[in-house]
N, C-alpha and C positions, 0 to 999 in steps of 0.2 A: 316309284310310280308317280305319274303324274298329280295323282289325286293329295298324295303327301308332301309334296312338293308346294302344290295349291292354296290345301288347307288341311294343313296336319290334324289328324286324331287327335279329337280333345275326349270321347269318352262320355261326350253329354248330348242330350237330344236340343233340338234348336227348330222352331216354326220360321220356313221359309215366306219371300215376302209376301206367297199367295194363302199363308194359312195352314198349309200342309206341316205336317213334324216329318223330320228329319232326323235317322243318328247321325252323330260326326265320329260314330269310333271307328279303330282299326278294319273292320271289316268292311262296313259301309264305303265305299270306295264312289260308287256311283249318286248316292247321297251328296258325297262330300263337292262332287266332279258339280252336282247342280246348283250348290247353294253358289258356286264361288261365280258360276256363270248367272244364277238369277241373282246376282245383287252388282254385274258389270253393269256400267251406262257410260254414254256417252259424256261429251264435256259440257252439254247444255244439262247434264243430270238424268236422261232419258233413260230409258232400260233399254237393253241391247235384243233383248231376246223374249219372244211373248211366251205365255204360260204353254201354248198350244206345241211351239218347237221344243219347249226344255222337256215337257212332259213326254215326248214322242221321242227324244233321245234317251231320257231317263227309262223309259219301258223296254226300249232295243237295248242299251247296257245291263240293265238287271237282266234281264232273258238270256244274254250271251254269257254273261256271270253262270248265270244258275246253271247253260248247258255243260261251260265249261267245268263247272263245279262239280258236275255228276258222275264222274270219275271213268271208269271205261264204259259205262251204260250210256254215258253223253254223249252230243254229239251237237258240231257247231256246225254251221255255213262257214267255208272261207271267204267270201267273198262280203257276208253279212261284217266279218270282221273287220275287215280290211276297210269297210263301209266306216265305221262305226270309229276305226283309227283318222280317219278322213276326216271323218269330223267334229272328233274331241279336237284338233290338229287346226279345223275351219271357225268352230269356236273361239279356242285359246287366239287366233291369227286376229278373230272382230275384235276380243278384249284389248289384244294387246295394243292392236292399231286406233282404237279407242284410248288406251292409255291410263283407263281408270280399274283396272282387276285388282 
């Protein structure tokens, strides 16, 4: 997964740089997907991403976690996914073109 790749499972909780606690374990995946994005910046040191955009992807990845989580009673959007692959994908492309992730 992307999130492990990112910022592997450490297993310990950690306050992101807006104050919020965060787990970084195994399961938290979407946890892990924000910290690594709230702490990118640019090369003047700027942050890449305001509290407003990470918060509104972090709510749409938990929510599609949780439907997909619910087993045959769940039920996802394909296209909410598809969305949401878009732009873990739109993300990663500012950090990396940023240079600092």
């Amino acid at each position: 997964m992307v999130a492990d790749f990112l910022h592997p499972p450490n297993g310990k909780s950690t306050h992101d740089r807006f104050g919020d606690e965060r787990k970084a374990d195994d399961a938290s995946y979407a946890s892990r997907l924000s910290l690594v994005f709230q702490q990118s910046s640019d090369s003047k040191g700027r942050y890449l991403f305001d509290k407003a955009e990470l918060d509104l992807f972090h709510r749409r990845l938990t929510r599609m976690i949780d439907r997909l989580g619910a087993g045959v009673h769940g039920e996802a959007d394909f296209e909410e996914a598809r969305q949401l692959y878009v732009d873990v994908w739109r993300l990663i492309g500012a950090c990396r073109q940023s240079r600092r992730m």
